[in-house]
N, C-alpha and C positions, 0 to 999 in steps of 0.2 A: 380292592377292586374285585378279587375272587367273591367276597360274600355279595356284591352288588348280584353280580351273575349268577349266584345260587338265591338270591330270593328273588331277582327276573325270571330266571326260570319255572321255580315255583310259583309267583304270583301271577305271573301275565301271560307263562309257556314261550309259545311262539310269535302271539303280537305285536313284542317289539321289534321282532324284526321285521316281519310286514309290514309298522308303520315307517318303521327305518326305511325301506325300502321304496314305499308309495313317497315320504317324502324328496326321496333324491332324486325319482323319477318324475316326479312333478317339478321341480326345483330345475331338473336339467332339461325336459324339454318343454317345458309350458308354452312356448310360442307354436310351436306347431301343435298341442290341445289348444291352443284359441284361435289359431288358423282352423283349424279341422272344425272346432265346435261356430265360428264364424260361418265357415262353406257350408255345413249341415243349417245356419239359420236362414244366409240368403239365400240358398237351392230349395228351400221351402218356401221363402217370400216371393221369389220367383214360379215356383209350380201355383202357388196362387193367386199369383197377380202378374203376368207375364209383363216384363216393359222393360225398357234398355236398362233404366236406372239399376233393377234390381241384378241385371245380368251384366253389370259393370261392380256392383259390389260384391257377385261371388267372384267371379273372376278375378278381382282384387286380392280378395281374402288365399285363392287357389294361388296366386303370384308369391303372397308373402309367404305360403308354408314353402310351398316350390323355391323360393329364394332361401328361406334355414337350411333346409335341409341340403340343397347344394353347397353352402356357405358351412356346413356342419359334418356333409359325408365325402360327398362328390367332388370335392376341389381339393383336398388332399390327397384321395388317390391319384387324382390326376395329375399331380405335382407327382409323387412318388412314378408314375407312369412317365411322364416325359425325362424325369429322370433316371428312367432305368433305358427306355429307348435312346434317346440322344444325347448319347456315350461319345468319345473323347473326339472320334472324328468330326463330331458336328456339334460341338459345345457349341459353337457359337449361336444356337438357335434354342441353347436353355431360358437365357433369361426372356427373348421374349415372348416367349411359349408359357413361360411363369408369371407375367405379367400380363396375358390374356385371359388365362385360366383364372388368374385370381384376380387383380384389381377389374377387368373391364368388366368383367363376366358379372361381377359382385354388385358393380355399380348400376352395370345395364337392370339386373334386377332392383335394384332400391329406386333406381329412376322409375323404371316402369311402373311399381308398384305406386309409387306416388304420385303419377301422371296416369293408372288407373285411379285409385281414391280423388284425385282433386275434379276429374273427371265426372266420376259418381256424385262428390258434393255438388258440384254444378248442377249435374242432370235432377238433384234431390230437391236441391234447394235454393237452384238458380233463380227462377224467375222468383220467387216469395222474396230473396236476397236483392232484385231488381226493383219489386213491388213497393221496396220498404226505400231503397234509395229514392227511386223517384216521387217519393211522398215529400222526403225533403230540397229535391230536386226537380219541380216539376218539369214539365216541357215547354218552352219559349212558344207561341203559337201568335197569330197575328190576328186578332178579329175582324170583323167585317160586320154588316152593319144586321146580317140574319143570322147573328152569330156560330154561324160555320168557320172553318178554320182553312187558308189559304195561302198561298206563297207569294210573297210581292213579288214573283218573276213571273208567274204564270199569264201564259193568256188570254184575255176575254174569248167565250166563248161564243161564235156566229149562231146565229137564230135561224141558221138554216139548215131544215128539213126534209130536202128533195132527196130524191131517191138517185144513188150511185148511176151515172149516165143520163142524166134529166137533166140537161142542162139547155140554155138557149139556146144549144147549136143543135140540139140530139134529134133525129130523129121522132123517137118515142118519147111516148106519152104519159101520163101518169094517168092509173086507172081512175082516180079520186079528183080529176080535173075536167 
């Protein structure tokens, strides 16, 4: 192994440890580079095209780094915290201080993040997704004889014209009489 090391060093210097390195950093955080490279794409698609749709996919994208990274930094200390705070007097408020920190906290993010994205789908591709059902689903319509489309509850509409308050008993007149 010694001579591997002596002709690494000599051939390649200090490269293999930089690529050594870039790959364990890509390997261990890659979700939050595609969260980040994600928000950098829709906070672009957004600055040029403002609309809910695109302002519900960066937001998506900000939920799911936002969710690693609590899931990866922030929930552990805060396990290590409730457990240094709530010491023998008041164990009984470890476990479910540990079970909010971690399971609800956890899930409230993967929920949200997925009821933002199913969201976004919608608002992207909802109605095209509608467009295309009701191709194979048309809509039930009733014809009529000037092929307009109408409700067989509806009803007939009075041929009359007069003017609100112009009635047999009124007074007033209609200027056009």
């Amino acid at each position: 192994m010694e001579q591997f090391y002596v002709w690494s060093e000599q051939n390649l210097g200090q490269t293999h440890y930089v690529i050594g390195y870039l790959v364990v950093l890509i390997s261990h955080n890659w979700p939050i580079m595609a969260a980040l490279a994600a928000a950098l794409f829709f906070s672009l698609q957004l600055y040029r095209q403002p609309s809910r749709a695109n302002a519900v996919w960066l937001f998506s994208a900000l939920l799911f780094g936002l969710g690693y990274e609590y899931e990866k930094h922030v929930a552990g200390e805060l396990h290590h915290a409730i457990d240094m705070l709530f010491g023998l007097e008041i164990a009984h408020w470890n476990r479910p201080l540990h079970f909010i920190v971690g399971p609800v906290i956890n899930t409230g993010f993967v929920l949200t993040t997925f009821l933002m994205v199913f969201h976004g789908l919608h608002l992207s591709f909802g109605s095209s997704m509608m467009n295309a059902f009701r191709r194979f689903y048309p809509a039930r319509t009733n014809a009529t004889t000037s092929g307009a489309t109408a409700s067989r509850d509806a009803k007939p509409q009075e041929e009359n014209h007069e003017r609100a308050g112009n009635d047999a008993n009124s007074t007033q007149t209609s200027a056009g009489r």
